[in-house]
N, C-alpha and C positions, 0 to 999 in steps of 0.2 A: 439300551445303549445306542440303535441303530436311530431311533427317534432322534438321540439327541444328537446325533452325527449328522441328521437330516433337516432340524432344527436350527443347529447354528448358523450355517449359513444362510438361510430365510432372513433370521433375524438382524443378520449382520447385513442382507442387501437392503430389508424395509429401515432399518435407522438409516445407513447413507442417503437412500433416496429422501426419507424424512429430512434430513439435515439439507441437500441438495435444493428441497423445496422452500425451504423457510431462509435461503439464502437475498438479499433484494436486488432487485434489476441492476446494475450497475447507471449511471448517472449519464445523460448526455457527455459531461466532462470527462467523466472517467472513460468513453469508449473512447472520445477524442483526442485522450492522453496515451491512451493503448497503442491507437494507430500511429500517433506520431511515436510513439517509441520502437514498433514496430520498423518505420519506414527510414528510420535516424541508423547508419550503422554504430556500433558500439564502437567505443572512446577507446583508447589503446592504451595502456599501462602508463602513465608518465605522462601522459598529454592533459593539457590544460581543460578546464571543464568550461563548456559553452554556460555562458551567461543565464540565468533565471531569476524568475521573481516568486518569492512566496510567501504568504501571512506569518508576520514573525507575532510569536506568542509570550507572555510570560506566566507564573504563576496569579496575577492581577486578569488574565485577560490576554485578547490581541490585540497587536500594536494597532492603530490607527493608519497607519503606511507601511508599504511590503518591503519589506528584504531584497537587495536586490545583491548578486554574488558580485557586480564587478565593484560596486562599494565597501568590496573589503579587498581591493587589487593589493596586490605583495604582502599580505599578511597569508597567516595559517589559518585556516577557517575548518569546523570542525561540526558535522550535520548528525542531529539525533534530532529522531525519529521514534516518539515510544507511541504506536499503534492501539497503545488501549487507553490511554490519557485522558480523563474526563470523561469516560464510560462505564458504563456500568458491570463491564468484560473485565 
């Protein structure tokens, strides 16, 4: 019983560290989207959302021209985001 009291946790630090390792560098972009999110203060309940542009997708593919928020001024606009979309996750 004491083994396996001394055991689990081993195992449980070498899998994190495993997974930790086989994680990949993060992207020029992605650090540069970090900082700027970082250095931006957060938006306040209610308040209008600063303009961005991003690769609009559909189930065929992505658009040829990006999205851009203030091309939908005074409508409802509505952002999903499914993270494993065309992966193998």
């Amino acid at each position: 019983m004491n083994r396996f009291v001394v055991a689990l946790p081993a195992a449980l630090a070498l899998a994190a560290s495993t997974a930790l390792a086989q994680q990949p560098a993060p992207t020029p972009a992605q650090q540069a989207a970090a900082a700027a999110a970082a250095a931006s203060p957060p938006l306040e309940i209610g308040a209008p959302a600063p303009d961005f542009t991003l690769p609009g997708a559909t189930r065929f593919g992505t658009l040829r021209d990006p999205i851009k928020l203030s091309d939908f001024k005074g409508k409802t606009v509505v952002l999903a985001f499914f993270f494993r979309a065309r992966t193998r996750g």
